[in-house]
N, C-alpha and C positions, 0 to 999 in steps of 0.2 A: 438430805433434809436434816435438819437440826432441831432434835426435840427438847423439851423444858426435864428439868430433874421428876423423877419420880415423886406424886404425892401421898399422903396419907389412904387414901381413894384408892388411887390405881393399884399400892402395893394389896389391899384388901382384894382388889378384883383378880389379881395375879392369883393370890395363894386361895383363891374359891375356884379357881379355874384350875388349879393344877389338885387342889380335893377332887374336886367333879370329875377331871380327867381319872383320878386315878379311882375311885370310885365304879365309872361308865365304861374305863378301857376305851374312852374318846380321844383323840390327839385334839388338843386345841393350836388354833396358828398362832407360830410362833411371836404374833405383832402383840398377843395380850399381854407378854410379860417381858419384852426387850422394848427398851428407852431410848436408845440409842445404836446407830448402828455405827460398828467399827470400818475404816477404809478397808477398803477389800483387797491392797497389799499386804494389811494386819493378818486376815482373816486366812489370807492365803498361806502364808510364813507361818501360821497356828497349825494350822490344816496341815502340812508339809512337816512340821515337828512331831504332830501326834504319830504320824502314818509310822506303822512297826517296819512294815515291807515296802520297801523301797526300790529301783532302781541298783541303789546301792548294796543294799541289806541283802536283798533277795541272792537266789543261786545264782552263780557266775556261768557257771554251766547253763543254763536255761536260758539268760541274758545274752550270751555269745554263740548258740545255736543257731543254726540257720537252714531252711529250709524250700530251698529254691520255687520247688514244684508251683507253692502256692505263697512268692515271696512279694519283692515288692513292684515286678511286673506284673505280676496277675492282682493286685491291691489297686493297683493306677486301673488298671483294666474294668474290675467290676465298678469301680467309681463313673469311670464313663460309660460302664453300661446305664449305671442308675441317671448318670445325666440324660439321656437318649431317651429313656422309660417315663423321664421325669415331664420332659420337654419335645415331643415328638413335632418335629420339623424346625422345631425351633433350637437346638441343641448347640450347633456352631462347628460340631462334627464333620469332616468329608466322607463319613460312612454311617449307615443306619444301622448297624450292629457290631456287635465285637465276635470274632470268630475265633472259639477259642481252640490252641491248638498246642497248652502247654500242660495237658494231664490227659491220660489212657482213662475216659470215664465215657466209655462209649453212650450210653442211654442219655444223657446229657448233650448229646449232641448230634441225634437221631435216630441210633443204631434202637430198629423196636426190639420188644424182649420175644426171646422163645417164647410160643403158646403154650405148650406141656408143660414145663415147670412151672407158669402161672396158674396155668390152670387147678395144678395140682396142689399150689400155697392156696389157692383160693377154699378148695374141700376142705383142705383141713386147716383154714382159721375160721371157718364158719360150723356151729353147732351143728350137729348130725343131722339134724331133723330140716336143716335148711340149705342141707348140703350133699352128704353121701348119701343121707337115705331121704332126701324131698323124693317127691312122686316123680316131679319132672329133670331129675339130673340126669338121665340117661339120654334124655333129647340133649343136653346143654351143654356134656362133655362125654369124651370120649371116655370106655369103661375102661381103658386101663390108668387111665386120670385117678377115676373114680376107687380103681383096684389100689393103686398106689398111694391114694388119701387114706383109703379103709386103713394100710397094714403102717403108714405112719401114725396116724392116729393110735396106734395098738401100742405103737415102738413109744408113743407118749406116755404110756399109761394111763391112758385116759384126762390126762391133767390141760390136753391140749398147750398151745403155743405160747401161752400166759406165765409158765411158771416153770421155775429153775427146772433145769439139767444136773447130771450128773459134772461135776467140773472139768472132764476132759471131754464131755459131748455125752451126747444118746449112744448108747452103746451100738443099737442096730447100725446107724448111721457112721461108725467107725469101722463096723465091719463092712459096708459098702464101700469104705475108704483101703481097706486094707486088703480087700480082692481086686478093686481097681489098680493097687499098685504090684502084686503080683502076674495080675494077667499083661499090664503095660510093661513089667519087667521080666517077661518070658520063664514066671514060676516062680521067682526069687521070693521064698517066704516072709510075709511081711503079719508082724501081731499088732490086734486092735490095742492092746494096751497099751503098745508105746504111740498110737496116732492120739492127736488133742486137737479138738477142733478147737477155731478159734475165731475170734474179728479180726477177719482178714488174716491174710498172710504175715502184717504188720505187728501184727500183737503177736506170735508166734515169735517173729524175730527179736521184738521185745523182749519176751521170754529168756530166751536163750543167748543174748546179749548182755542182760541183768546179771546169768550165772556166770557166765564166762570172767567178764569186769571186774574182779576183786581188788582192786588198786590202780592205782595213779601210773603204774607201768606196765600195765598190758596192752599189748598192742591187738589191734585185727585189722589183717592184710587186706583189704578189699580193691576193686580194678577200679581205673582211674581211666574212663570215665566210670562212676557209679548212680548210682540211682539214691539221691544224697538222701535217705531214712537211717544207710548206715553211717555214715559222716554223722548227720543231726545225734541218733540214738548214742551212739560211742562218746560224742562232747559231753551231751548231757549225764552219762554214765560214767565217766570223767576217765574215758580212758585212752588211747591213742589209733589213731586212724592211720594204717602203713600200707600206702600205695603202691599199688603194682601198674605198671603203665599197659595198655593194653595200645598193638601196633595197628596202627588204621591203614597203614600203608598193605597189612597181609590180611583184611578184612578181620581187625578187631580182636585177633588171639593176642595171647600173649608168652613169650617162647619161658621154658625152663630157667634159661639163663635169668630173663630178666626177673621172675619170683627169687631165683637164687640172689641174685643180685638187692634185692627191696628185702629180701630178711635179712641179709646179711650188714646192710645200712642199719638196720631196724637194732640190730642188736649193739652195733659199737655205738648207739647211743643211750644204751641201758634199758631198749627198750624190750622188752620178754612175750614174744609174739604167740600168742596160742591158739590161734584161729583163723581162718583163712572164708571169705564170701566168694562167689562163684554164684552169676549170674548169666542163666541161659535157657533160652535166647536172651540177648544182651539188651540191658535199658541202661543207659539211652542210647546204642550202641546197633542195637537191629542183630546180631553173627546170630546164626547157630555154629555152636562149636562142634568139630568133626571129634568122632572116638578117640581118635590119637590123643586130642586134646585134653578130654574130659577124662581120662585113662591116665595124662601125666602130670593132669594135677589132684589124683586123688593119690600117685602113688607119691607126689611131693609131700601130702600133706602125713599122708603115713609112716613117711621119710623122718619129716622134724614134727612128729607127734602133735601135727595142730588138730583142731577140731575142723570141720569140713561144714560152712553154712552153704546151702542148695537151693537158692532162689530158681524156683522153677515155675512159675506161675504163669507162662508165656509157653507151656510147651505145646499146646496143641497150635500158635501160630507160628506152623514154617511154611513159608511162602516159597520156595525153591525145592523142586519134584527132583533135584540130587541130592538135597539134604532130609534129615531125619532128627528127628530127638532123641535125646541118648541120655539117660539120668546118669546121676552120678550113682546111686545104686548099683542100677546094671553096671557100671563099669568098674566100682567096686567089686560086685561078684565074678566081674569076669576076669579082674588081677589078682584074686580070691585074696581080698583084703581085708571080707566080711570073715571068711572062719575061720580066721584065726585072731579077731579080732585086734587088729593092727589100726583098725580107722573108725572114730566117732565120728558121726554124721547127721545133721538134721535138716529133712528137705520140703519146703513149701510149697505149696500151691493155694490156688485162688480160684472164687467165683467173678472175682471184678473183672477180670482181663479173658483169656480164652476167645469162646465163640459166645460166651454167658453174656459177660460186659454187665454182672449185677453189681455193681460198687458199692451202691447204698445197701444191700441188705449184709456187708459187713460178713461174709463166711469164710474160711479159709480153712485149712486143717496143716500141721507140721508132723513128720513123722520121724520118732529117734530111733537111731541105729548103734549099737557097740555101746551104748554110755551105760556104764557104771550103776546099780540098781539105786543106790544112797541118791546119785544124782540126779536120776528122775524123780525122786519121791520129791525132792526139794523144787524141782522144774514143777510139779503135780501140787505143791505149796505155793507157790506163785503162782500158778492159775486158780488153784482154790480161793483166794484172797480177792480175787474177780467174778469168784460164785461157777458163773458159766460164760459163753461163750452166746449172742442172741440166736433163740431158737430158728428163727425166720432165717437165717444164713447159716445154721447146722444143717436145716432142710434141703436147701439151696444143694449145697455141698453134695449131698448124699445124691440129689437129682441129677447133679453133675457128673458124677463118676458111674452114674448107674443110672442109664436114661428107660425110655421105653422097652418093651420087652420086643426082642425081634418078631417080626407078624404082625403085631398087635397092630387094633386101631389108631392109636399114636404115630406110629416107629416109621412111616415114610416119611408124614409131613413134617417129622420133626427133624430125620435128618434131611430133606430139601431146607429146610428152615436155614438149618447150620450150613449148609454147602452154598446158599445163596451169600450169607455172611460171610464167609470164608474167602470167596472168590471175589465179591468185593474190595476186604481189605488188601488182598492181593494186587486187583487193578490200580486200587488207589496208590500203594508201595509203589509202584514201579511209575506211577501218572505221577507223581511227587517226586520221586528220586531223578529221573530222568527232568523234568522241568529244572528243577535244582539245576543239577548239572549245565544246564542250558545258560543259566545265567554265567555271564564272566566274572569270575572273582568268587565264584561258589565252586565248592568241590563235595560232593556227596556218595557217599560210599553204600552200597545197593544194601538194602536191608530185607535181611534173609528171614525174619524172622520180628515175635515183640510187635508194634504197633509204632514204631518212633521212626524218625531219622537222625542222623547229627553232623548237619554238615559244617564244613569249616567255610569261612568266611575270610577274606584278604582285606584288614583293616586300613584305613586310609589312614598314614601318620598322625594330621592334625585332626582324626576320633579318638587315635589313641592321646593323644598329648591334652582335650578335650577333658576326656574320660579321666585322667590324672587330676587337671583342677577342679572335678567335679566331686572327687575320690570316691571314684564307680568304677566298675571295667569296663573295656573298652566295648565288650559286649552286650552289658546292658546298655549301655549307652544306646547302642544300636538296636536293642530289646525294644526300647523307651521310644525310639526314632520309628518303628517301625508301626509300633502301635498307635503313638498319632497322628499319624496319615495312613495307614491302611486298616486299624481295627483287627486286626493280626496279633493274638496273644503267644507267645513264643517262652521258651526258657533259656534265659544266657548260655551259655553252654559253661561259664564259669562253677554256676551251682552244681556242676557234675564233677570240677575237678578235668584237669586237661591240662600238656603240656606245655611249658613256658614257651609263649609266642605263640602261639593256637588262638584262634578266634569263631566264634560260631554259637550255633544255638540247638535247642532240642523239640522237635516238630510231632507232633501226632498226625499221623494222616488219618482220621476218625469223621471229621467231616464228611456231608454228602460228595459225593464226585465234583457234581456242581462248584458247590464252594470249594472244594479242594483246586480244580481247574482255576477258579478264579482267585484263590489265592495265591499259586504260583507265578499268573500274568500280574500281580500287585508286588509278591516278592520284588522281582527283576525291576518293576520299574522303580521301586524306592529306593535300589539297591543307585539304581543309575544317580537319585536325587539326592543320596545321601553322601557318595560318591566325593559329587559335586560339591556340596557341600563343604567338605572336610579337607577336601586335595587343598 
C-alpha cells in the first residue's frame, strides 16, 4: 500500500502519541507514526546489518559443534511427532507414533520411577505440617520414607529445597556419596571434600574439561566410538579430540598397542595429550571392560602422566552374570597407583541411567582423586560461578547411593522394584541384540552392559554414492530412511565416531518389550526395502 506524505496533522498526532507513550509506559502501534512501508528485502538487509551476532561473528567453536544424541535425526523426528499430534488420522504417516530409541532417558519412554525415592522427594518438598508431621502420613508412606524426609530436611537446614547449597552439594549428601564409594570399592578411602555434586554427570565433565583445555593444543584421548559430549565439549573448548579406536571385533576393548599407537600420532602432530576418557560400561558400545583392562589403562595413563576421566554412570547395568564392575579407582588401588600418587583421576556417576532412569531431575556427583589442592580450589571456582548444583537431584543422588535401611518397611519393595527393572533391561538386551543379528546385512555385538547397542550395518553402494550428493553419511542417510517409514528414531552411528568404512547406528533398548519386539520385525523389513532401493 502506498501512502500520501506526511501532513501537518499526522506529524502532531505522532509526537502526542509518543508524549503519552512515554508518559503511560504504553507501547503505541507502530502504524501511528510510520508513512510508509519499506519493501521487506529493505527491511530485511537492515535487520541483517544491525544484528552484532551473527552466524559469522559468533563462536566458531559453537557453530561447528555437533551433537548427535539430539541432532538432526531426532529434529526430523519430533517434527513428525508434532505432525501426528497435530492431525490424528489424518497425518499421511505409515505409523501413529515415533518410537524413540536414540537417548538412554528411560522415564520418557515408560520405564515408572522407584516408589521410595519419590516418595521420599515428595516429604521433603512439602511444608512439615503437610508432610512429615500431617496426622495422616504414616498411613500414606512408609516410616522410613518419612525417617529419611525428617533427617534430609535437617541436612537442609531447614531452608528446604528452594534455596542454594553449598557449591559442591549438601555436605550430608556427599558423605553418603563417599561411603558409597568406599564400601563399592572394598575400603578404598574416599573424602567428602573432594566429591561435587552436580547436574548430572555432564556438568561434572564440563568441569573438568574447562580445566584441563588451556590452549589450542591439547589433546583428550577419548574411544572411538564415544558418546559425542566429549567430542561436542572439547570443539567448543577449542581443544583436540584424539581417538583411540575401540576393536568391536574383541567385544569393544581397546589393546595397549593401539592407545600407544593414538598418542603417539597425537604428538607428531604437535599435539600435547593430557588426558585420557574411559567409558564403562561403554556408550554406545554396551562392553563391560574386564580388570585386566581397566588395570592397563590406568597404569598407561600413569605411564604418560595423563589425567584419567571415568565415565562410570552405567555401573550398576551389567547384564552378563561373568562380568562385574570394576572402577577405575579399585583398580588404581590395586596397582597402588593411588599412594603414591602417580595418577589423577575423576570419576562420574548418574541418577539418569542406572536402575533410577531420573534424567530430568539433573543429579550427578564427580569424585577427584590425586589432583593437586590449587587445582581443586580453582575446579571448586568453576562450580561456585554456577552457585549449586539443583537441590532436587542432590537428593536424588544421595537416595541413590543410600537407599532404604535394610529391614525397614521400604527395603524389600524397593529392591523387588529395582530387580524387576533390572531383569527387564536384560531381556530387552538380548531380544534386540539377537533380532539385530537375525537380520542379513546387520552385525551386532552382544551388549554386556550401558542400555544401547551399535550395530554395523552393510551399506548398499548407491546409499553410499546417494549420501555423497546429499553431503550426509551414508548413515544418516539411512537414519532418515528408517524413520520415515518405520517411526524408529536411531542415532547414526557416524555421531559417535567410527572407523573408515563402518556403517551403522546407536539403539536404546528402553522401550516396552512390546515395542522393542516390534521394532526389530520393522528394522529387517526396511532394511530389505531400502536395500532395494539403493542396489
Amino acid at each position: 500500500v502506498t501512502m500520501s506524505p506526511p501532513t501537518n496533522s499526522s506529524r502532531q498526532l505522532c509526537r502526542r502519541a509518543l508524549v503519552l507513550g512515554a508518559m503511560t509506559a504504553i507501547s503505541f502501534p507502530s502504524f501511528l507514526c510510520i508513512h510508509a512501508k519499506p519493501p521487506a528485502a529493505t527491511v530485511a538487509a537492515r535487520s541483517a546489518a544491525r544484528k552484532r551476532l551473527t552466524e559469522a561473528t559468533m563462536s566458531q567453536n559453537l557453530r561447528t559443534m555437533e551433537y548427535a544424541v539430539r541432532g538432526a535425526v531426532v529434529i526430523a523426528a519430533d517434527k513428525i511427532s508434532e505432525e501426528i499430534s497435530a492431525n490424528p488420522g489424518e497425518h499421511g504417516h505409515p505409523f501413529e507414533k515415533i518410537v524413540y530409541t536414540n537417548i538412554g532417558n528411560p522415564h520418557s519412554v515408560g520405564q515408572k520411577p522407584l516408589t521410595w525415592p519419590r516418595q521420599v522427594m515428595a516429604l521433603v518438598d512439602l511444608p512439615a505440617e503437610s508432610g512429615v508431621d500431617h496426622p495422616s502420613a504414616r498411613k500414606l508412606f512408609p516410616q522410613d520414607a518419612i525417617r529419611r524426609a525428617r533427617e534430609i530436611k535437617k541436612a537442609l537446614g531447614g531452608h528446604g529445597t528452594g534455596a542454594y547449597s553449598h557449591s559442591k552439594g549438601v555436605a550430608a549428601f556427599r558423605k553418603d556419596v563417599a561411603k558409597f564409594i568406599e564400601e563399592r570399592d572394598g575400603g578404598v578411602p574416599s573424602d567428602p571434600e573432594m566429591i561435587f555434586l552436580t547436574n548430572g554427570a555432564s556438568a561434572a565433565i564440563g568441569y573438568l574439561l574447562t580445566a584441563l583445555i588451556s590452549n589450542s593444543n591439547v589433546g583428550v584421548m577419548a574411544p572411538i566410538p564415544q558418546y559425542p559430549i566429549y567430542s561436542a565439549s572439547v570443539k567448543l573448548l577449542g581443544g583436540n579430540l584424539v581417538g583411540y579406536n575401540l576393536d568391536e571385533s574383541n567385544s569393544w576393548e581397546a589393546s595397549v598397542e593401539e592407545l600407544e599407537r593414538s598418542l603417539a600420532d597425537a604428538k607428531k602432530k604437535g599435539i600435547k595429550v593430557n588426558s585420557f576418557v574411559l567409558i564403562n560400561p561403554g556408550n554406545p558400545t554396551g562392553q563391560v571392560l574386564s580388570k585386566k583392562a581397566v588395570q592397563d589403562i590406568c597404569k598407561f595413563c600413569a605411564k604418560h602422566n595423563l589425567v584419567l576421566l571415568a565415565d562410570e554412570v552405567y555401573q550398576v547395568n551389567v547384564y552378563n552374570e561373568e562380568d562385574s564392575f570394576y572402577s577405575c579407582k579399585r583398580a588404581a588401588h590395586d596397582c597402588g597407583l593411588l599412594e603414591d600418587g602417580s595418577l589423577e583421576m575423576a570419576s562420574f556417576h548418574s541418577v539418569s541411567k542406572g536402575l533410577y532412569g531420573e534424567c530430568g531431575r539433573r543429579g550427578g556427583y564427580m569424585e577427584l582423586v590425586g589432583f593437586d589442592s590449587a587445582v581443586v580450589d580453582q575446579i571448586y571456582k568453576l562450580a561456585s560461578s554456577n552457585l549449586c548444583s539443583c537441590l532436587p537431584g542432590q537428593i536424588m543422588v544421595s537416595l541413590m547411593v543410600r537407599g532404604p535401611e535394610v529391614g525397614s518397611d521400604a527395603y524389600t519393595s524397593h529392591e523387588v522394584e529395582k530387580a524387576k527393572i533390572f531383569e527387564s533391561l536384560r531381556r530387552r538386551s538380548t531380544i534386540v541384540q539377537e533380532g539385530l543379528n537375525d537380520i542379513p546385512g546387520f552385525s551386532c555385538t552382544k551388549a554386556a552392559g550401558a542400555m544401547y547397542l551399535f550395530p554395523s550395518v552393510e551399506m548398499p553402494a548407491g546409499a553410499v554414492s546417494e549420501a555423497k550428493k546429499q553431503g550426509v553419511s551414508p548413515d544418516t542417510l539411512y537414519a532418515v530412511s528408517l524413520l520415515k517409514a518405520t517411526g524408529i528414531c536411531v542415532v547414526p552411528g557416524s555421531g559417535f565416531g567410527q572407523e573408515k568404512g563402518r556403517y551403522g547406528f546407536r539403539t536404546t533398548f528402553l522401550p516396552s518389550e512390546e515395542e522393542m519386539n516390534g521394532a526389530v520385525k520393522r528394522f529387517g523389513t526396511h532394511y530389505k526395502d531400502f536395500v532395494k532401493e539403493y542396489s
